[in-house]
C-alpha positions as CSV (number, residue, x, y, z in Angstrom):
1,X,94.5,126.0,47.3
2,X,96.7,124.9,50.3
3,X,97.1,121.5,52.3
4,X,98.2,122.1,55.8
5,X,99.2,118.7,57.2
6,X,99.4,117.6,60.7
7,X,102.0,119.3,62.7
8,X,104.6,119.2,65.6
9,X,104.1,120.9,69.1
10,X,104.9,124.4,69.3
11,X,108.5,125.5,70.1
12,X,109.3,127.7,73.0
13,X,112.3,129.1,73.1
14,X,115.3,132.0,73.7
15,X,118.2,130.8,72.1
16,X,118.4,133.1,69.2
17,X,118.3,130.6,66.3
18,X,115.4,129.4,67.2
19,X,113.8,133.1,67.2
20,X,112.1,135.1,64.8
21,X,112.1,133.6,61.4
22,X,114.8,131.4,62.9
23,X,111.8,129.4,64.4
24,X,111.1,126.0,63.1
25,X,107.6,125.4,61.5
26,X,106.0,122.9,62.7
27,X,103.7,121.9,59.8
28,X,104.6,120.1,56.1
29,X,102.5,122.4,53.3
30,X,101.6,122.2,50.1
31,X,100.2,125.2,48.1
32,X,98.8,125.7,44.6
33,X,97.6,128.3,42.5
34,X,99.9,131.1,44.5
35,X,98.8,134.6,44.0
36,X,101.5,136.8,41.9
37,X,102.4,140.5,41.6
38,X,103.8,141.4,38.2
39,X,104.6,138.8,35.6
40,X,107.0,135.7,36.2
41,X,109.3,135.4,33.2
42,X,107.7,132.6,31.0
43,X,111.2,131.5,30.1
44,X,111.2,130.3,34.2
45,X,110.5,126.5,34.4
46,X,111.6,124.5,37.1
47,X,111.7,124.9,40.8
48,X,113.4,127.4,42.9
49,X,115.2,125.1,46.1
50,X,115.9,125.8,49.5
51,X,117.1,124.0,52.9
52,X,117.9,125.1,56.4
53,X,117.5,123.1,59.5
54,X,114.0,122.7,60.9
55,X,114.1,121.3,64.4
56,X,111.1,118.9,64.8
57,X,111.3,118.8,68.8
58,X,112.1,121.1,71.2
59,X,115.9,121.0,71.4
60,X,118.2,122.2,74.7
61,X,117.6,126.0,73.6
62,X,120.8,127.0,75.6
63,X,122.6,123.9,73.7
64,X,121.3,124.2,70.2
65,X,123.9,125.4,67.5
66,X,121.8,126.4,64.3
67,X,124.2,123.9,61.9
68,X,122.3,120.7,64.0
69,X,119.0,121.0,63.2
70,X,116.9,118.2,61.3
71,X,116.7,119.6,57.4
72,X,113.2,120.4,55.8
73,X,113.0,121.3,52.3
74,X,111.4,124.3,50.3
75,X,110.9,124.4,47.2
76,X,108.3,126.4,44.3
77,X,107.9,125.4,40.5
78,X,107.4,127.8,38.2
79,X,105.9,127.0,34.6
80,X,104.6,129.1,31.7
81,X,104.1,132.5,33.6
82,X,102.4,130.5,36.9
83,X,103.4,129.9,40.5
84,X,102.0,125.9,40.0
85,X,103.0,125.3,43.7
86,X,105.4,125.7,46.9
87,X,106.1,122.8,49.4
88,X,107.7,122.4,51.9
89,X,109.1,118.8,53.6
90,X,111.0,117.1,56.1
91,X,114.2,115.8,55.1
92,X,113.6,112.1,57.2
93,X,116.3,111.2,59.7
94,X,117.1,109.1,62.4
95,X,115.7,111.4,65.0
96,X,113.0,112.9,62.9
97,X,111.7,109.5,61.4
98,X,109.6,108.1,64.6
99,X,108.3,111.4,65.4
100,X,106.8,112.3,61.9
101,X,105.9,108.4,61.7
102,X,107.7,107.6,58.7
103,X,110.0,104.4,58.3
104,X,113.7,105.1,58.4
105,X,114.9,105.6,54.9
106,X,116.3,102.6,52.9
107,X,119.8,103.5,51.4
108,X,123.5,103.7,53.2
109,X,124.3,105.5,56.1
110,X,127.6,106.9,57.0
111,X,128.3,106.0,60.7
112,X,125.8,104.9,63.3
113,X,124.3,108.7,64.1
114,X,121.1,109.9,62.9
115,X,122.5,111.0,59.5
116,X,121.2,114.3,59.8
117,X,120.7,116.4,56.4
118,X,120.3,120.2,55.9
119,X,122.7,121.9,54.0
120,X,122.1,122.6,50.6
121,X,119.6,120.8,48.0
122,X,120.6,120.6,44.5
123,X,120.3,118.5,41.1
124,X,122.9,116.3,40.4
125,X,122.5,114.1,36.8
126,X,119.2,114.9,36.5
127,X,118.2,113.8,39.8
128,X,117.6,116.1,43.4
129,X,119.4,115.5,46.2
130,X,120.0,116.7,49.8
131,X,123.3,117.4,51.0
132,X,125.2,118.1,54.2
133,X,129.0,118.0,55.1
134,X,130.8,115.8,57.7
135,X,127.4,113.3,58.6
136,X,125.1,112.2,56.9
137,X,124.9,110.7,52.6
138,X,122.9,112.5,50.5
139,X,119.1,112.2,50.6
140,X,117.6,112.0,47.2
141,X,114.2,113.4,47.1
142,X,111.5,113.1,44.0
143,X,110.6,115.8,42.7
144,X,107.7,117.2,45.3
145,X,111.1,117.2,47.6
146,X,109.2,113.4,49.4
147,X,113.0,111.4,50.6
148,X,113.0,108.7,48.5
149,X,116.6,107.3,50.0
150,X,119.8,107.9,51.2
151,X,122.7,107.7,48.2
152,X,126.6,106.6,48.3
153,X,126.1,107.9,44.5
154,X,125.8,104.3,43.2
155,X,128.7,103.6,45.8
156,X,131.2,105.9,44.2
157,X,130.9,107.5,47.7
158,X,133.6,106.4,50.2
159,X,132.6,108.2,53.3
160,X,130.3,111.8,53.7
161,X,129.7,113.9,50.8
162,X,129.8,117.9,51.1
163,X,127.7,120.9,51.8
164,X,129.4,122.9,48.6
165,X,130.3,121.0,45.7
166,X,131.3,123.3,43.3
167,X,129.9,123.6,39.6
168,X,132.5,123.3,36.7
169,X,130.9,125.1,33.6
170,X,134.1,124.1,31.3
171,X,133.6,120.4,32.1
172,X,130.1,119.9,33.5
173,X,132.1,118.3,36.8
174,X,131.6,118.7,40.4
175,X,134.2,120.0,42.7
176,X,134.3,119.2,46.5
177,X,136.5,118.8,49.3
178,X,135.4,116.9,51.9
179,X,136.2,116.1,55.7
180,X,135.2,114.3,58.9
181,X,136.0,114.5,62.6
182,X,136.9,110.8,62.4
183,X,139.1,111.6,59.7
184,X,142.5,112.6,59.9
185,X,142.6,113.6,56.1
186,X,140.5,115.6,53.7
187,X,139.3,114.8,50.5
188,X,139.2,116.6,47.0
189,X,136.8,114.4,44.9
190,X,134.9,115.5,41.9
191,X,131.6,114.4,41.0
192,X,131.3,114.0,37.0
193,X,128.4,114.6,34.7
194,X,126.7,111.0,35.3
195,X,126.6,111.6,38.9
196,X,129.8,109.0,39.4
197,X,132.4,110.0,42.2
198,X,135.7,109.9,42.2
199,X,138.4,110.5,44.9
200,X,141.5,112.4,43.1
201,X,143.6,112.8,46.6
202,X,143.5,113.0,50.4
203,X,144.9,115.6,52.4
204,X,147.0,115.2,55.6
205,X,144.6,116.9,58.2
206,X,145.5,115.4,61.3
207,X,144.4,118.6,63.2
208,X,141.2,118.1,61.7
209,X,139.8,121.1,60.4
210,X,136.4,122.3,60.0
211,X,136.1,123.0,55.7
212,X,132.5,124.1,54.9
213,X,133.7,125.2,51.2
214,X,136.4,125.4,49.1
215,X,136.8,127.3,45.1
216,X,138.8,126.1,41.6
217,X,140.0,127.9,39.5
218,X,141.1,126.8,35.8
219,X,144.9,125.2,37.5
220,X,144.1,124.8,41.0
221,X,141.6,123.4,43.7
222,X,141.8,125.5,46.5
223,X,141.5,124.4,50.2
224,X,140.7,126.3,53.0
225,X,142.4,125.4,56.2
226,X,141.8,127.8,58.9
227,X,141.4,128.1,62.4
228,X,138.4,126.2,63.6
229,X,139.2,122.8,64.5
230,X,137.2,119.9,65.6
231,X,137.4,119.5,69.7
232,X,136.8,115.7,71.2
233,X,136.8,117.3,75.0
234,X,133.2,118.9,74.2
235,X,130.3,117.1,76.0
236,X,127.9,115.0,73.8
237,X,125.7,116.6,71.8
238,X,127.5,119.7,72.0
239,X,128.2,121.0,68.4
240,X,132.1,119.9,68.3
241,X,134.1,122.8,66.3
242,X,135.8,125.2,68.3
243,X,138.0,128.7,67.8
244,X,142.0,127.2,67.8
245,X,144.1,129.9,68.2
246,X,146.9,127.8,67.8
247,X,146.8,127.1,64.4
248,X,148.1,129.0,61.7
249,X,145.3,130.1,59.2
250,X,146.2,129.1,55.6
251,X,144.9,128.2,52.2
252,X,146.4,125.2,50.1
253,X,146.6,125.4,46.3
254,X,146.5,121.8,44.8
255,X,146.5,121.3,41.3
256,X,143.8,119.9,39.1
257,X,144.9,116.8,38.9
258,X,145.1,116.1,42.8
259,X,148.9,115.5,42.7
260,X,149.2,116.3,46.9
261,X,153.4,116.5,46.4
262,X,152.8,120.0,44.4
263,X,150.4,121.2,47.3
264,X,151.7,124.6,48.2
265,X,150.1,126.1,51.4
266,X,150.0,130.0,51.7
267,X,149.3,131.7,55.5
268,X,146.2,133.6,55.4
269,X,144.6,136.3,57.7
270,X,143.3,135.3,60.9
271,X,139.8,134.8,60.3
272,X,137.0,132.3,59.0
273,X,135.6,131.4,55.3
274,X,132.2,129.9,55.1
275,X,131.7,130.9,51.6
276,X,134.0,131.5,48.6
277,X,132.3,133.8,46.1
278,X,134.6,132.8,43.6
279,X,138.4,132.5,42.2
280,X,140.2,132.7,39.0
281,X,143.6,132.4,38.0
282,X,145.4,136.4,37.3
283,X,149.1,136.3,35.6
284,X,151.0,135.2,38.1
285,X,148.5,135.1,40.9
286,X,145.1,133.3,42.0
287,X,142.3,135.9,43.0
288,X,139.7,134.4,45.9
289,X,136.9,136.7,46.3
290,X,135.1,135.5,50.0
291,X,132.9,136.1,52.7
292,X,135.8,136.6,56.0
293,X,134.4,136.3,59.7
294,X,136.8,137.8,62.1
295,X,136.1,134.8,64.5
296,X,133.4,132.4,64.9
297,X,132.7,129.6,67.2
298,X,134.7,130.8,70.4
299,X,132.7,133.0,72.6
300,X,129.4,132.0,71.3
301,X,128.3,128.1,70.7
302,X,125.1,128.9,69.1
303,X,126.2,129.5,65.4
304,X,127.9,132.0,63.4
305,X,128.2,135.9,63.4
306,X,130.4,136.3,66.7
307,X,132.1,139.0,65.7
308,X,131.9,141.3,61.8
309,X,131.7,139.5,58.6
310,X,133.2,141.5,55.0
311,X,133.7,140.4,51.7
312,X,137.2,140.6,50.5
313,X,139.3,139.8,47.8
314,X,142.6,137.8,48.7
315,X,145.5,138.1,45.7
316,X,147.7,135.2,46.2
317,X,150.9,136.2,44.5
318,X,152.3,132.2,43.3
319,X,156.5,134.0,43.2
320,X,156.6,135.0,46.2
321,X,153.7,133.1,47.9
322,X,152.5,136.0,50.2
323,X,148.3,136.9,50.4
324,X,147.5,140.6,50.7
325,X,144.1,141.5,50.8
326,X,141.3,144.0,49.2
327,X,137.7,144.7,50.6
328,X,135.3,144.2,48.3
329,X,132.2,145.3,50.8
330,X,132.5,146.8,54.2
331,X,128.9,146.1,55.1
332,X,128.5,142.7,56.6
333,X,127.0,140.1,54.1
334,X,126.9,136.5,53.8
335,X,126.1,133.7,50.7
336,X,127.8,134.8,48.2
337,X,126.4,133.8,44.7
338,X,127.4,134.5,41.0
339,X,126.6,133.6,37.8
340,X,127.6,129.9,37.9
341,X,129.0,130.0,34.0
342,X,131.9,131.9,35.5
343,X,133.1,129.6,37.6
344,X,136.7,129.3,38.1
345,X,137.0,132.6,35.8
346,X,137.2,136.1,35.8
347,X,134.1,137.8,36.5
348,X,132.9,141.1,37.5
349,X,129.7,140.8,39.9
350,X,128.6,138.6,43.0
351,X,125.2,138.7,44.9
352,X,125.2,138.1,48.7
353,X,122.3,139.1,51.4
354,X,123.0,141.9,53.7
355,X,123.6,140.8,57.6
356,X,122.7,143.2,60.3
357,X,126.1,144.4,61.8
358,X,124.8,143.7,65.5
359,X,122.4,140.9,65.6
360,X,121.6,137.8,63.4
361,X,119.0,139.8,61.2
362,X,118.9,139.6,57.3
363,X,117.8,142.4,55.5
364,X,118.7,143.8,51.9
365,X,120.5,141.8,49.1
366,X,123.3,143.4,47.3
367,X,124.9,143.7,44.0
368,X,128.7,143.8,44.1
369,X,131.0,144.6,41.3
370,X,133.9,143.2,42.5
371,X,135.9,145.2,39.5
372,X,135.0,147.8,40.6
373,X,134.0,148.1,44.4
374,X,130.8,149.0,43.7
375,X,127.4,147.8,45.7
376,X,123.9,148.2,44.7
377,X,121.1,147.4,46.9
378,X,117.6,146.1,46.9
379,X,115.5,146.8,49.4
380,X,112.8,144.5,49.7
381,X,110.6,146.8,52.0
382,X,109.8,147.4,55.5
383,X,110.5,144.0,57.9
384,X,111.6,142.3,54.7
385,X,114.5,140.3,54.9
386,X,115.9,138.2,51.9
387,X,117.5,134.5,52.0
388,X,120.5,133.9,49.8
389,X,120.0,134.9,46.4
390,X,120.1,132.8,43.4
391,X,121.3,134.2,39.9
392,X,119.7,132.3,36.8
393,X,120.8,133.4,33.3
394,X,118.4,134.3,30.6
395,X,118.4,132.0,27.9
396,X,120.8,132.6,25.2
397,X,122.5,135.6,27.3
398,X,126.1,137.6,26.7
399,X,126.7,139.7,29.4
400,X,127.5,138.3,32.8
401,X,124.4,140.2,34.8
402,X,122.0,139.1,32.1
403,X,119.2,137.0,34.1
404,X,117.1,137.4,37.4
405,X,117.7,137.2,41.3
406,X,115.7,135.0,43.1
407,X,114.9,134.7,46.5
408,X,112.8,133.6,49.5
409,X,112.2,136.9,51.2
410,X,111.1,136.9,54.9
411,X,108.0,139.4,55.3
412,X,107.9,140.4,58.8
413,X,104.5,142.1,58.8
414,X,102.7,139.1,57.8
415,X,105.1,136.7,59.3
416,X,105.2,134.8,55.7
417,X,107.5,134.4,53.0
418,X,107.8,135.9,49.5
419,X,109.5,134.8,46.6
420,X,110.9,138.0,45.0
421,X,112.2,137.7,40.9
422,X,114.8,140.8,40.4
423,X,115.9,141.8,36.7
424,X,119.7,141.7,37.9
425,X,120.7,144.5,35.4
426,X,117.9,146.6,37.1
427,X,118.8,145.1,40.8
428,X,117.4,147.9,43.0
429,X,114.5,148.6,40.9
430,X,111.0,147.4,41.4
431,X,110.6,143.4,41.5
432,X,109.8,141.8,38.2
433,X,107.4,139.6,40.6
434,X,106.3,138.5,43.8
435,X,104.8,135.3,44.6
436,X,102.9,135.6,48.3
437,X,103.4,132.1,50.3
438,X,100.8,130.7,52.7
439,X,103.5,130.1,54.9
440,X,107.5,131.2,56.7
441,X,110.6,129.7,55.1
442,X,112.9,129.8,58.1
443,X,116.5,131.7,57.8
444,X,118.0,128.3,56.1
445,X,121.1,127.8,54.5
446,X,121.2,127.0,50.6
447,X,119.4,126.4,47.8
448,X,119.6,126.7,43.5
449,X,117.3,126.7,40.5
450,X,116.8,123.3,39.0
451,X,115.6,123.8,35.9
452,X,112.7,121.4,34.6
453,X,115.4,120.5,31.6
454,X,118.3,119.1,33.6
């Protein structure tokens, strides 16, 4: 059964984001009953979650950078062997409120902009929330992904929250470091266990750097400060980060407890981190396993992938305080995921989805073992092209690669969305199942498993 309800005007278009499965959809739909190939692992309750931006008008298409968008939420929840439903939802804003008819939503707002939200969409004390970096507070949402209200996290908030808070499987806390163009600082705060946060130290950033993740490992937070700075000389409603040459790339290890007089700052390659796979602490040294672009946000305004992207493994050696660096994968790739027990430890394999080396195209997912340098690859089929993936553990498992990938998989010959369920010990093998959408799920940004327990 499926619910189409009313929708937008069509987009026209040619910037590239908003292309292809790039394109918005226009409509808000709820499915039930979807039809499956294979058998979805019974063990499997609770919802897979994903968020991108979702323009609801048609933007400036020369203008638009893909990070601006309004957010809209996908989600499907999985019970006893059954696809029970997917649907997908506008995250309301300012802009998007009056448009979709819907009152503005009650709750704090940070600043007097639109408090746009599109980022990522997780569970956070046993409640679902919305997220974005530098804007807009958290959205909660109920749990058929309707906003409910924006969150300060019972005002333990003090300005915006993150797009990558960072899971803690040793103490059950989140870790994020947060900034804002207004700000001439950045924050490392940690979220604990009953959703309370706390601020543990603020950064001197008066150059005001663009920070879109960061990693821990079991001593240090680490901060990434490299060169992409924000730029007030750009026109309004320009996206507002720039290329700066002029600063020297580097990556601060703080330690745990937020003391900023022990921050130690180490020079880094010339390049750009989106994503941190992951980082642990070696002898003397901190290993950070990430996703480097060799420049972003210089020639081209739009969004990412100006130039090559690779994952590599940075060794910071903490005698002599020099970074040398290993690739991991040549191939270009982007969100990285792992199995979140590891975090902050030594671990041997990391998912990410394959990026076509010459345009903004998805395609395969791979399998890294990052001990040894090996890649697998799945291959989800002709015009098939997968979103990031999302590793969830079997119960009760002992090896690291002990669980199932899932993903929303773009299927170009029906211009409709899959979600694909990969044994990850038999990654490149045939798909444990795949549940056929009514609808796309636009090339979005990040999403997780949120289990029905908690």
């Amino acid at each position: 059964m499926q619910i189409v309800e009313p929708g937008i005007n069509h987009l026209s278009h040619t910037n590239p984001f908003l292309k292809g499965n790039f394109a918005p959809v226009t409509v808000e739909t709820t499915a039930f009953d979807l039809p499956v190939q294979g058998t979805i692992p019974e063990e499997l309750e609770g919802r897979l979650l994903r968020i991108g931006p979702n323009p609801i008008q048609m933007p400036q298409h020369q203008q638009y950078h893909w990070f601006t968008g309004t957010g809209m939420a996908h989600g499907l929840r999985l019970r006893g062997g059954r696809a029970e439903w997917y649907r997908n939802r506008f995250i309301v804003d300012g802009m998007n409120a009056p448009i979709l008819g819907r009152p503005r939503l009650p709750g704090p707002e940070n600043g007097a902009g639109p408090n746009v939200v599109n980022t990522n969409i997780l569970g956070i004390s046993g409640r679902t929330y919305a997220t974005v970096e530098a804007g807009g507070l958290p959205v909660e949402l109920s749990y058929t992904l309707e906003s409910v209200s924006r969150s300060n996290l019972a005002g333990t908030l003090e300005h915006g929250f993150v797009a990558h808070p960072k899971y803690d499987p040793s103490t059950g806390q989140l870790h994020a470091v947060s900034y804002e163009p207004k700000l001439e600082t950045l924050s490392y705060m940690v979220v604990e266990p009953n959703g309370m946060a706390r601020t543990v130290a603020q950064i001197p950033a008066a150059h005001r750097p663009m920070v879109h993740d960061m990693a821990f490992t079991s001593k240090w937070i680490v901060v990434l400060d490299l060169p992409v700075t924000f730029d007030q000389t750009i026109g309004r409603g320009n996206f507002p980060f720039t290329w700066n040459s002029d600063r020297m790339p580097r990556i601060g290890l703080l330690p745990r407890d937020g003391d900023v007089r022990l921050l130690r700052w180490i020079e880094a390659p010339s390049c750009f981190v989106f994503h941190v796979m992951n980082a642990f602490d070696s002898e003397n040294a901190v290993i950070l396993d990430v996703v480097r672009h060799a420049r972003v946000f210089d020639k081209w305004r739009n969004g990412p992938f100006e130039a090559g992207t690779m994952l590599m493994r940075w060794r910071i050696d903490l005698l002599n305080g020099k970074l040398t660096e290993t690739m991991l994968e040549e191939r270009n790739c982007e969100f990285p995921r792992f199995n979140d027990a590891f975090g902050g430890k030594e671990y041997r394999f990391g998912y990410t989805a394959s990026v076509a080396a010459d345009s903004v195209n998805f395609g395969p997912a791979y399998k890294h073992d990052v001990s040894t340098g090996q890649t697998e690859i799945h291959d989800y089929g002709p015009a098939c092209a997968t979103l990031e993936p999302v590793f969830v553990a079997r119960q009760g498992s002992t090896e690291e690669d002990d669980g199932w990938i899932l993903s929303f998989v773009y299927n170009g010959e029906r211009d409709a969305s899959d979600v694909v369920i990969l044994n990850a010990k038999a990654f490149s093998e045939k798909p444990v199942a795949i549940i056929t959408l009514p609808v796309r799920v636009p090339f979005g940004f990040h999403g997780n498993w949120v289990t029905d327990a908690g």
